[in-house]
N, C-alpha and C positions, 0 to 999 in steps of 0.2 A: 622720601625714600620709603620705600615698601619691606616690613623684615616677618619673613613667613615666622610661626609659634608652632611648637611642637600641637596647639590643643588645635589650629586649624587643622593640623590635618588626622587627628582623630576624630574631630568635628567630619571632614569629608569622609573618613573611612566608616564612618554609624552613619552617616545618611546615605553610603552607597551598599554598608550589609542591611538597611532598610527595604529598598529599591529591590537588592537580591532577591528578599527573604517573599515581600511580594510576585517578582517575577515567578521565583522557585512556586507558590501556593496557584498561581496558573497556569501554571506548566502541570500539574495533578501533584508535586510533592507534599508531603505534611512534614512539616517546621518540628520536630522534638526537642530541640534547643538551641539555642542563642549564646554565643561568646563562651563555645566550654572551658573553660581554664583547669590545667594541669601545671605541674611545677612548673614545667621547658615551655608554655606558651598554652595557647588559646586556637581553638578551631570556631571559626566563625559560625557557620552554623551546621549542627546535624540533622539529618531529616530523612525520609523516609520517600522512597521513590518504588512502589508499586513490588515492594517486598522486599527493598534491596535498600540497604543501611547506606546512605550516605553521605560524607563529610564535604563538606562545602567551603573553600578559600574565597575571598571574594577582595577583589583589589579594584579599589577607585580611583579614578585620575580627572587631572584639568586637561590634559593635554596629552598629545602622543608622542610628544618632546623627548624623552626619555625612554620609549617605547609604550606599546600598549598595556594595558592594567593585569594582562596573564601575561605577559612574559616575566612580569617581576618572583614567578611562584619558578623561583630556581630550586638546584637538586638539594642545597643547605636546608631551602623553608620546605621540600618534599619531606628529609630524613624527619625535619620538626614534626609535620603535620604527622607522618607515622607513627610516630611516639605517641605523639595525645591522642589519636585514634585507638591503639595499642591498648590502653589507660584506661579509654572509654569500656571497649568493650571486657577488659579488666571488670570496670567497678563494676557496670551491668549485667557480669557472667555470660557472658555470650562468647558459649565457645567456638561456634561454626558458621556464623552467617555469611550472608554476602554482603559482601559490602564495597564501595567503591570512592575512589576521590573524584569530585566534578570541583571547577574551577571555574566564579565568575567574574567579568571584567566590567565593571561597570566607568561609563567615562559620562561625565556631569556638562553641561554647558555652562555659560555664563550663568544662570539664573539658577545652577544648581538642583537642573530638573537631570535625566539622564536622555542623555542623545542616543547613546548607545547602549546595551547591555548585549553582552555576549556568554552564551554558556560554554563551556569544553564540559559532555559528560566522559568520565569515566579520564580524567585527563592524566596520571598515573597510576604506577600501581606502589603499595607498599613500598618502602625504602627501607634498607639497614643501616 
């Protein structure tokens, strides 16, 4: 009998904001950080897309069993993500940029390469 562990699938979710982080770096983004943690949670990674400040969720999967890897970014983990963006540009004084949420879905094959990767840019806006 097979019994999934909480650390496989942190294990899957850092090898597929790996996969992102390169996708995102040839797509022209620049990576500014990695796992940002604020008290309410963590934004995968921030990064900078051709002037434009943006927060990147990134959700990886075995399968499309349960849906795909971005429909898991419901309005609950939107309000989240808007907080620690919030945060960000808090501690960093940034009163007026632009900035945007993109959302990637990355889904793994057996061999834990990625079959797919898919981006959503600009995939909401801010949440209250």
């Amino acid at each position: 009998m097979f019994f999934w562990k909480k650390t496989d699938t942190i294990s899957t979710g850092r090898l597929g904001e790996a996969f992102a982080a390169e996708y995102l770096v040839r797509q022209g983004y620049e990576i500014l950080e990695k796992n940002y943690r604020r008290q309410f949670g963590e934004v995968d990674i921030v990064a900078r897309d051709q002037g434009t400040l943006v927060f990147v969720e990134v959700k990886t999967r075995h399968s499309h069993l349960y849906g795909t890897p971005v429909e898991a970014v419901d309005k609950r983990k939107q309000r989240q993500l808007s907080k620690i963006a919030q945060g960000y540009l808090l501690s960093c004084q940034l009163n007026d940029p632009t900035a945007r949420f993109d959302v990637i879905g990355v889904t793994l094959d057996k061999n834990n390469q990625p079959a797919q990767i898919e981006l959503i840019r600009d995939a909401f806006d801010f949440a209250g």
